[in-house]
VMD Tcl script that draws the C-alpha trace (Angstrom):
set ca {
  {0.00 0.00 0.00}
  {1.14 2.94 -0.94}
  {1.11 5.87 1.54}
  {0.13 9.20 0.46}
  {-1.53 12.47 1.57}
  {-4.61 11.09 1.81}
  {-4.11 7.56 3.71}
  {-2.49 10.00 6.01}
  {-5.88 12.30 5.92}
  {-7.82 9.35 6.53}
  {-5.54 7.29 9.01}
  {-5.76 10.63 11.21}
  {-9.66 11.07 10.88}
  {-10.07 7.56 12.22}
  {-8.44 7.91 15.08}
  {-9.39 11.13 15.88}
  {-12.88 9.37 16.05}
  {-11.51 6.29 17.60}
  {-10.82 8.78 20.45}
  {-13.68 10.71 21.00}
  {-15.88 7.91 21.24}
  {-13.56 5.96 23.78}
  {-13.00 9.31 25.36}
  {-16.85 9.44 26.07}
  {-17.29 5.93 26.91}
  {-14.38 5.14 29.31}
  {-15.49 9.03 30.86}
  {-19.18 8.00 31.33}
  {-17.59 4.58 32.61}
  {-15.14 5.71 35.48}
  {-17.74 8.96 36.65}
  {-20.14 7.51 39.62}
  {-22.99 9.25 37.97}
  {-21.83 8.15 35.08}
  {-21.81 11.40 32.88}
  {-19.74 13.09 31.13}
  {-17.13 15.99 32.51}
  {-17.01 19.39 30.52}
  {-13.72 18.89 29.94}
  {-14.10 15.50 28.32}
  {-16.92 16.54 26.28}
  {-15.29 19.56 25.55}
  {-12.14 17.51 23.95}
  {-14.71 14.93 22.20}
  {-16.29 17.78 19.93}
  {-12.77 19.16 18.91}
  {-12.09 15.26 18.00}
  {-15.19 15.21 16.04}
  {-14.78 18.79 14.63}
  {-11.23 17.62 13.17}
  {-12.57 14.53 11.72}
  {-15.65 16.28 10.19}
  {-13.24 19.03 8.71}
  {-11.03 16.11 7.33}
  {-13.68 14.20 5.57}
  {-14.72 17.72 4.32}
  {-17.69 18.47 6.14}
  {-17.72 22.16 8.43}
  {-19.76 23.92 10.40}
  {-21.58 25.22 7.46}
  {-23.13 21.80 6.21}
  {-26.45 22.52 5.85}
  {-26.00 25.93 3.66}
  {-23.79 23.60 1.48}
  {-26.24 20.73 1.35}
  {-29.14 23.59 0.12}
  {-26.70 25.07 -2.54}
  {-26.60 21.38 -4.09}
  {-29.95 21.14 -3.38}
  {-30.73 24.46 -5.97}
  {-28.52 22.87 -8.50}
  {-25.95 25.55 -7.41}
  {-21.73 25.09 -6.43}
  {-20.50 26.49 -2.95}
}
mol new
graphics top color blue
foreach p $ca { graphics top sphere $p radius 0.5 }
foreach p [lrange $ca 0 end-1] q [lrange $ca 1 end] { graphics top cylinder $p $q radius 0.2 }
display resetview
């Protein structure tokens, strides 16, 4: 396999999301209440924000997704 720009892109998106979701989990595990710190979740959505800006998605989805809708390119 050949590794490029991309694998690297996608290698780093995985794992970012490997570790927000096992960030949550093993946080909601170990708490008594079993919830979720600030902190935690706080670290979880910049995870998820860096995967979602990887695999090209940003906070501006849904304008993008009604542009395509029209027949119209961001």
């Amino acid at each position: 396999m050949e590794f490029n720009k991309y694998n690297a892109e996608v290698f780093v998106a995985v794992g970012c999301f490997l570790a927000a979701v096992g960030l949550a989990f093993t946080s909601m595990f170990i708490s008594k209440d079993h919830d979720i710190a600030a902190g935690v979740l706080m670290m979880c959505a910049q995870f998820l924000t860096l995967t979602a800006a990887i695999f090209g998605l940003d906070y501006k989805w849904k304008t993008y997704e009604r542009q395509l809708r029209k027949g119209g390119e961001k």
